[in-house]
N, C-alpha and C positions, 0 to 999 in steps of 0.2 A: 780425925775429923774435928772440925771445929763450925759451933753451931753460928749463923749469920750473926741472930742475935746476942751472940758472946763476943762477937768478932769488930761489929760496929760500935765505935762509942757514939756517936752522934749522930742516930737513926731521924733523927727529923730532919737532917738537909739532905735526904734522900725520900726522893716520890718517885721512882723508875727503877724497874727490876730487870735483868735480862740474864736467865742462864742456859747454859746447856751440858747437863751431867746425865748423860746416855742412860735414859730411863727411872733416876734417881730423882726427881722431880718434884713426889708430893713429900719424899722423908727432906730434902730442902725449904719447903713450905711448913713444915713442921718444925722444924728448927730456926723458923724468922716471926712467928708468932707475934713478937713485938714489933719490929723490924716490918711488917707489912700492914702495920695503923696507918702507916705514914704511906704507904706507897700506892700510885694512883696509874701507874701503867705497868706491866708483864709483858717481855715478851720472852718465850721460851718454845722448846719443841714440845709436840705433844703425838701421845701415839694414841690410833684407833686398835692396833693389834699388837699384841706381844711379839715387839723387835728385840725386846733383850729379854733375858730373864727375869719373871717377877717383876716387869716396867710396870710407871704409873699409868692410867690409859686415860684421856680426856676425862670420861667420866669422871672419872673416882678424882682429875684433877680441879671440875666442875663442881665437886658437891662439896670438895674442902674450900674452894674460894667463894664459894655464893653464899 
């Protein structure tokens, strides 16, 4: 794996996020740290109930982005 923020050299001409890594969500969020100063829209899936093992769940994916 390779973290966003190691990945992108030129995080500022990006303001727009969208992924979808089947429950893997907030450890992606956590590895763009830098990489989401700049970014002003998400979109991504999010769960209420554990559809995968160990998924992120809105909450937890609400309390790391607020």
């Amino acid at each position: 794996m390779v973290r966003l923020d190691d990945f992108l050299e030129a995080r500022e001409n990006y303001n727009f996020l969208t992924i979808d890594v089947q429950g893997y969500e907030l450890e992606v969020f956590k590895g763009s740290r830098e990489t989401m100063k700049n970014i002003d829209y998400i979109i991504t899936e999010v769960n209420r109930d554990e559809l995968y093992k160990n998924c992120a769940r809105v909450e937890q994916l609400d309390k790391f982005l607020g």
